[in-house]
PyMOL Python script that loads the backbone (N, CA, C, O; Angstrom):
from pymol import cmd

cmd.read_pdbstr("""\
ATOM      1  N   UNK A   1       0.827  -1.197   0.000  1.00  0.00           N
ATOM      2  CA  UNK A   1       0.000   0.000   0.000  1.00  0.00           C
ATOM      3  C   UNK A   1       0.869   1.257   0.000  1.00  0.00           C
ATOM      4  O   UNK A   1       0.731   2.322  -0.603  1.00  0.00           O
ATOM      5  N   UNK A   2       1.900   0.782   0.937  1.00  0.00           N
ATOM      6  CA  UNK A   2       2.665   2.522   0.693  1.00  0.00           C
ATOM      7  C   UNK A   2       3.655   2.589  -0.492  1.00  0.00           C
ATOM      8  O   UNK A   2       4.042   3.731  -0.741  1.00  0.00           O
ATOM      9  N   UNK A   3       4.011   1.871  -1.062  1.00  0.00           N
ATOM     10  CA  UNK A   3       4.425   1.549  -2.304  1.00  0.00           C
ATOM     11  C   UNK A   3       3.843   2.758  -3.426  1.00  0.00           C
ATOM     12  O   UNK A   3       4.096   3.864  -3.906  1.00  0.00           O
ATOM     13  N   UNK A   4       2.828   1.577  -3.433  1.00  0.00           N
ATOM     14  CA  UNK A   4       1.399   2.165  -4.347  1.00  0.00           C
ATOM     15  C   UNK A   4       1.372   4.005  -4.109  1.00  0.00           C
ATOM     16  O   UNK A   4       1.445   4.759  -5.079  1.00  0.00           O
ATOM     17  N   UNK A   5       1.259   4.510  -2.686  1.00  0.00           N
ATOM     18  CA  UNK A   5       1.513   5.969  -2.954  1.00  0.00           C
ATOM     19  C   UNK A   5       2.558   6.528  -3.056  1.00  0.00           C
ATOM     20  O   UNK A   5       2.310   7.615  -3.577  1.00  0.00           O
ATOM     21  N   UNK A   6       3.346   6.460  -2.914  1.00  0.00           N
ATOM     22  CA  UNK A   6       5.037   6.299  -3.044  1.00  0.00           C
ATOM     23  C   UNK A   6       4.954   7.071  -4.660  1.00  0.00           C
ATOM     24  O   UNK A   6       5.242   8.239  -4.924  1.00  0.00           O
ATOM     25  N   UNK A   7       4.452   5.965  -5.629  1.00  0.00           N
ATOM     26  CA  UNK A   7       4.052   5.885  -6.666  1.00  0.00           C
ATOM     27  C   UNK A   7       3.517   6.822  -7.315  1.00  0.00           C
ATOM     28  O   UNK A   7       3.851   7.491  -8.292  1.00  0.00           O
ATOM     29  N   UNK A   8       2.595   6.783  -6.609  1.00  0.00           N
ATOM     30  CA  UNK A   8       1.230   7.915  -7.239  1.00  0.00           C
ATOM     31  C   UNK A   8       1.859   9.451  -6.774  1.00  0.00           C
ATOM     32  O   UNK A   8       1.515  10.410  -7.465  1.00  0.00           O
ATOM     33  N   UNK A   9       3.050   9.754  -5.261  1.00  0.00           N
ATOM     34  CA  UNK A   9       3.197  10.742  -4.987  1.00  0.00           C
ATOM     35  C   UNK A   9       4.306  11.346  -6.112  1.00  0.00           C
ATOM     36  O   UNK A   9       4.459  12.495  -6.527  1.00  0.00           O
ATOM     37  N   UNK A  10       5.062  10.009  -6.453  1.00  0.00           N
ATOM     38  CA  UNK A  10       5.717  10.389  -7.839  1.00  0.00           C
ATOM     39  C   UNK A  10       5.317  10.815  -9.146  1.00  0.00           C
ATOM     40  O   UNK A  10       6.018  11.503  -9.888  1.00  0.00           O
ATOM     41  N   UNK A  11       4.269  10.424  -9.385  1.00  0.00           N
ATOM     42  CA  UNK A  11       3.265  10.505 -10.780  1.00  0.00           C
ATOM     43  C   UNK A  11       3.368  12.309 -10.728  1.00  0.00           C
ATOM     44  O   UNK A  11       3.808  13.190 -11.466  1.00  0.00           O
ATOM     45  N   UNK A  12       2.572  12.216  -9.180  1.00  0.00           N
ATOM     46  CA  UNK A  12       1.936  13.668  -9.101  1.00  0.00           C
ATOM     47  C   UNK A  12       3.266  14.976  -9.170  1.00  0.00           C
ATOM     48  O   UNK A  12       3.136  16.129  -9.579  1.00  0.00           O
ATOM     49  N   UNK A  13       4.549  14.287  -8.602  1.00  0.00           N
ATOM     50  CA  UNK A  13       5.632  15.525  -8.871  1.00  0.00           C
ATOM     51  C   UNK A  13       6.182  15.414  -9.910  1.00  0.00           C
ATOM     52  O   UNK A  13       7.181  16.132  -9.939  1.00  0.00           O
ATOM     53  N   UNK A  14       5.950  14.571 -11.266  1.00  0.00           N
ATOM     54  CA  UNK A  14       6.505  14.639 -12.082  1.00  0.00           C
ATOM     55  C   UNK A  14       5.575  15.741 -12.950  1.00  0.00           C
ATOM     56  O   UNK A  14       5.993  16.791 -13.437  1.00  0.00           O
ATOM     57  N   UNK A  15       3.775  15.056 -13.030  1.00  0.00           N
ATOM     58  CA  UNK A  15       3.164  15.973 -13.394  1.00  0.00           C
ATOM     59  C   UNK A  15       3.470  17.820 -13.218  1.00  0.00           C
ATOM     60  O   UNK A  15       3.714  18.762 -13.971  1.00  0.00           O
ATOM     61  N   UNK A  16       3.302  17.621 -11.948  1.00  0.00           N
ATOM     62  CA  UNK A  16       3.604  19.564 -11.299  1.00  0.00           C
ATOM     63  C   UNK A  16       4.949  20.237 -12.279  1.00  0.00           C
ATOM     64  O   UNK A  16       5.010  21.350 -12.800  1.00  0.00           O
ATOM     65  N   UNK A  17       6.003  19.071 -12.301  1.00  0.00           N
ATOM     66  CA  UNK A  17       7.464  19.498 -13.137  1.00  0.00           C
ATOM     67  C   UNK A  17       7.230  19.762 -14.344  1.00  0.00           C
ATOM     68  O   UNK A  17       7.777  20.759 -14.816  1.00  0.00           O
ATOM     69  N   UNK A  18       6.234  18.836 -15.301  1.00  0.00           N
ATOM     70  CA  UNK A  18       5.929  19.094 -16.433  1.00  0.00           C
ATOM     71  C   UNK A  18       5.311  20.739 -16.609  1.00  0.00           C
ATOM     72  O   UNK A  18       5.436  21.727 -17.332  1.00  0.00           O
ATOM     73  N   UNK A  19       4.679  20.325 -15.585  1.00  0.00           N
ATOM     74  CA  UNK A  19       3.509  22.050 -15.719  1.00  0.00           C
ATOM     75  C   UNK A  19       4.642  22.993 -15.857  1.00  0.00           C
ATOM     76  O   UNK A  19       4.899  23.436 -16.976  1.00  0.00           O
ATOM     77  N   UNK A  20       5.326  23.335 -14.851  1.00  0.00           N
ATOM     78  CA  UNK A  20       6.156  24.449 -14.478  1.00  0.00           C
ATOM     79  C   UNK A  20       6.837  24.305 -15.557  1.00  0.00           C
ATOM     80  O   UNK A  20       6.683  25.379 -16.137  1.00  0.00           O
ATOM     81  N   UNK A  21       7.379  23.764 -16.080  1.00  0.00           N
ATOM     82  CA  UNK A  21       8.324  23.469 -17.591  1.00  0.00           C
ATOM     83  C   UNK A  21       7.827  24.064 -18.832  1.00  0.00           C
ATOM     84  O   UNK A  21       8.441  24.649 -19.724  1.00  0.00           O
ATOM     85  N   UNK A  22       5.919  23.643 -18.630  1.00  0.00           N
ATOM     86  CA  UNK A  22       5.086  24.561 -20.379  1.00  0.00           C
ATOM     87  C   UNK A  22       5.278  25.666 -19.908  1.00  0.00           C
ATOM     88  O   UNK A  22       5.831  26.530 -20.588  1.00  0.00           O
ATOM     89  N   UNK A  23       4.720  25.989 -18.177  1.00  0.00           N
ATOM     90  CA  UNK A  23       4.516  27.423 -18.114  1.00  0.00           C
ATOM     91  C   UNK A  23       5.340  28.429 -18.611  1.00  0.00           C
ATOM     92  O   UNK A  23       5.130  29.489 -19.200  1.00  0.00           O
ATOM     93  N   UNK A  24       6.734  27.593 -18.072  1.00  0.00           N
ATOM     94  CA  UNK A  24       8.229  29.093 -18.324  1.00  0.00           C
ATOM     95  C   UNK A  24       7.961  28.609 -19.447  1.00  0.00           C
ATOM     96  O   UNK A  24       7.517  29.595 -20.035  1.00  0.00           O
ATOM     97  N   UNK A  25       7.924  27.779 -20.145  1.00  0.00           N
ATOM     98  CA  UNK A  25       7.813  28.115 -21.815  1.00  0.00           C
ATOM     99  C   UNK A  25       7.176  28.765 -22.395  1.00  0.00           C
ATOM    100  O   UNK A  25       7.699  29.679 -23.032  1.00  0.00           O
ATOM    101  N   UNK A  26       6.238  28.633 -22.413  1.00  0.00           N
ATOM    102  CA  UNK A  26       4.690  29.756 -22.610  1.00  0.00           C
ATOM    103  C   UNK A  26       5.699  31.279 -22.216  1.00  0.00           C
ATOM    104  O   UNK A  26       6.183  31.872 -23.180  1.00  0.00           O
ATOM    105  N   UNK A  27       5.885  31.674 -21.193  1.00  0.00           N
ATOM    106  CA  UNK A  27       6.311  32.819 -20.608  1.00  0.00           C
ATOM    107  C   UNK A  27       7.780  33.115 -21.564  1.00  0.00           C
ATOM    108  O   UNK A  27       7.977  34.148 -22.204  1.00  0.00           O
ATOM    109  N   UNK A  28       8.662  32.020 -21.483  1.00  0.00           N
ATOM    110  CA  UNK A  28       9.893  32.473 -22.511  1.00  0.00           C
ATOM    111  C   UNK A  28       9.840  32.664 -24.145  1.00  0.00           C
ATOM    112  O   UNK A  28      10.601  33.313 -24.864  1.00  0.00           O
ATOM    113  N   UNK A  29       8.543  31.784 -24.529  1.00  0.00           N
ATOM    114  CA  UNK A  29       7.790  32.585 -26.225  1.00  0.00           C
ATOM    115  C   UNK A  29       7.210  33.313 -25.968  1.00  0.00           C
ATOM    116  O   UNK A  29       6.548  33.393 -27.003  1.00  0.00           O
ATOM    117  N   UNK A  30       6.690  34.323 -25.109  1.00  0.00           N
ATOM    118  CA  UNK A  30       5.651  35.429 -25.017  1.00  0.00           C
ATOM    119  C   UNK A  30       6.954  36.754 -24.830  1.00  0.00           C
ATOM    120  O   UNK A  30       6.777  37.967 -24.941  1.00  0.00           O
ATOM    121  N   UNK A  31       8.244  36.021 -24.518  1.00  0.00           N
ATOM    122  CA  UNK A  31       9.337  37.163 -24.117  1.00  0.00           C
ATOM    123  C   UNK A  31       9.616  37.519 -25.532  1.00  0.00           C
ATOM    124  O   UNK A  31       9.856  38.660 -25.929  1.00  0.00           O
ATOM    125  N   UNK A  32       9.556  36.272 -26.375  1.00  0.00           N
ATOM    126  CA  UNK A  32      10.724  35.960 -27.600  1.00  0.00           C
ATOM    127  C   UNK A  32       9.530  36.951 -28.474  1.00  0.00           C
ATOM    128  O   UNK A  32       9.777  38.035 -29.002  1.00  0.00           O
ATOM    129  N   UNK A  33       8.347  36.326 -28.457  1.00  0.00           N
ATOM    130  CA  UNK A  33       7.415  37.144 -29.360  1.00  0.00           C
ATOM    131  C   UNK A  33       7.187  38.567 -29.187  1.00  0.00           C
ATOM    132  O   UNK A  33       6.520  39.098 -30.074  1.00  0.00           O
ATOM    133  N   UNK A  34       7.572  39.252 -28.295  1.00  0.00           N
ATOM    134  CA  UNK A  34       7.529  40.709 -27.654  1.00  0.00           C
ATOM    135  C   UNK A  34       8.920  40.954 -28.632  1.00  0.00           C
ATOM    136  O   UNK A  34       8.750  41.544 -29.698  1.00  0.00           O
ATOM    137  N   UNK A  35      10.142  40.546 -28.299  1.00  0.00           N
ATOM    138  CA  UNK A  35      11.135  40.814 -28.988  1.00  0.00           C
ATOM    139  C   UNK A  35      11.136  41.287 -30.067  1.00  0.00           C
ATOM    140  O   UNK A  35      11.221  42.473 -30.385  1.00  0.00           O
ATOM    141  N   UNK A  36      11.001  39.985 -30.972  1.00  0.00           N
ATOM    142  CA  UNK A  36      10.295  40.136 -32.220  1.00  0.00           C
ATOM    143  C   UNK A  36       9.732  41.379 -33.179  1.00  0.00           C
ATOM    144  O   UNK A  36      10.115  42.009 -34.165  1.00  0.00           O
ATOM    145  N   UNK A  37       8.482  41.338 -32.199  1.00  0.00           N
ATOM    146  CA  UNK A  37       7.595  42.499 -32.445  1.00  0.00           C
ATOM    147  C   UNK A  37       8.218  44.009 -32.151  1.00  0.00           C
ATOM    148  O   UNK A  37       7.941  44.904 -32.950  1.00  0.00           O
ATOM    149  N   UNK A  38       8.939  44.253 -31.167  1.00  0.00           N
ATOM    150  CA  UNK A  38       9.935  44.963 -30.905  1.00  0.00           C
ATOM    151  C   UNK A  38      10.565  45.404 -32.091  1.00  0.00           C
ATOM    152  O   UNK A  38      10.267  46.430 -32.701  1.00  0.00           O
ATOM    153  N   UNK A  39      11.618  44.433 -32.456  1.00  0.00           N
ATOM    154  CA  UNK A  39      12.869  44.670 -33.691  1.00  0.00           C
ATOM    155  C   UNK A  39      11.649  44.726 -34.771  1.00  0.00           C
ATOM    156  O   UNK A  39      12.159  45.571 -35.506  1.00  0.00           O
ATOM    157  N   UNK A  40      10.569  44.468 -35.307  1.00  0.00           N
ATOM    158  CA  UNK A  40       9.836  44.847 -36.637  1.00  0.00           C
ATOM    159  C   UNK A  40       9.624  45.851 -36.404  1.00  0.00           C
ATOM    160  O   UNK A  40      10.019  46.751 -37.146  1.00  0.00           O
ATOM    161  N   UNK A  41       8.896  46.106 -35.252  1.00  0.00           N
ATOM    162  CA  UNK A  41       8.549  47.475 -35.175  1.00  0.00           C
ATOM    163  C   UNK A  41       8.954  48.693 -35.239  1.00  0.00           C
ATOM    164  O   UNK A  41       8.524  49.741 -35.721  1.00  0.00           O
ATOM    165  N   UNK A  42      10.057  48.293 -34.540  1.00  0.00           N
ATOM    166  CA  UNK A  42      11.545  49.541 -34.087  1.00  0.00           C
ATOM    167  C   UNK A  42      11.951  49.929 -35.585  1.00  0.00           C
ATOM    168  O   UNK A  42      11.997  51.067 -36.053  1.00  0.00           O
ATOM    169  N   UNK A  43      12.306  48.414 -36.392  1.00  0.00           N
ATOM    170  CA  UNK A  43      12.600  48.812 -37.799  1.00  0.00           C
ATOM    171  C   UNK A  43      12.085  49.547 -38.565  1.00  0.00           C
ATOM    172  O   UNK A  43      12.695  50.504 -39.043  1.00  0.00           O
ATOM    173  N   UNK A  44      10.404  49.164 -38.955  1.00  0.00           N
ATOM    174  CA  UNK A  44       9.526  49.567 -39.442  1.00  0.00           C
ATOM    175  C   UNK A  44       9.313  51.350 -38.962  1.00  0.00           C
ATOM    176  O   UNK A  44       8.816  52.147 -39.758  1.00  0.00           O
ATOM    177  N   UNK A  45       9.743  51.741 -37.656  1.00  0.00           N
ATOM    178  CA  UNK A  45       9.986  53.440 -37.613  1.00  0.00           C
ATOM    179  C   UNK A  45      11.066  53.797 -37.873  1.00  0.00           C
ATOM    180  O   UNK A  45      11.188  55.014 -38.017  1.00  0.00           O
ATOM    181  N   UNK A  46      11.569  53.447 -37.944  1.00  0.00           N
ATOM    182  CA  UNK A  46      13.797  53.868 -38.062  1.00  0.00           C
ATOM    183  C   UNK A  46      13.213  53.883 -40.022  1.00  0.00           C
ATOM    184  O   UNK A  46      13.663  54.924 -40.501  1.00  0.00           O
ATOM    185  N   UNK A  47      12.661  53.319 -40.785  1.00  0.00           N
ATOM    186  CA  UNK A  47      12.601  53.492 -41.942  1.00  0.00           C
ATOM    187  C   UNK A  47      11.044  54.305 -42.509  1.00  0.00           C
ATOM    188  O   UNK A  47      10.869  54.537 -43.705  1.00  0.00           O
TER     189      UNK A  47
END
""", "prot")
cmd.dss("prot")
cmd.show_as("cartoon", "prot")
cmd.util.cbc("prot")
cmd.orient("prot")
């Protein structure tokens, strides 16, 4: 039986790791896409 949650308490911190992993991702393409938009933009007035 304690095995078994042992188990399941592992499932559940691998899950949480995954999360936190899309999130900063999500958050580090929302940096990259600001960038982006940035340097077109910046360009697009400089010309």
């Amino acid at each position: 039986m304690k095995l078994g949650m042992g188990r399941f308490a592992l499932n559940q911190l691998n899950l949480f790791r995954r999360l936190v992993v899309i999130v900063h991702l999500k958050e580090f393409s929302l940096e990259l896409d600001k960038l982006t938009f940035d340097l077109i933009w910046g360009k697009s007035l400089i010309y």
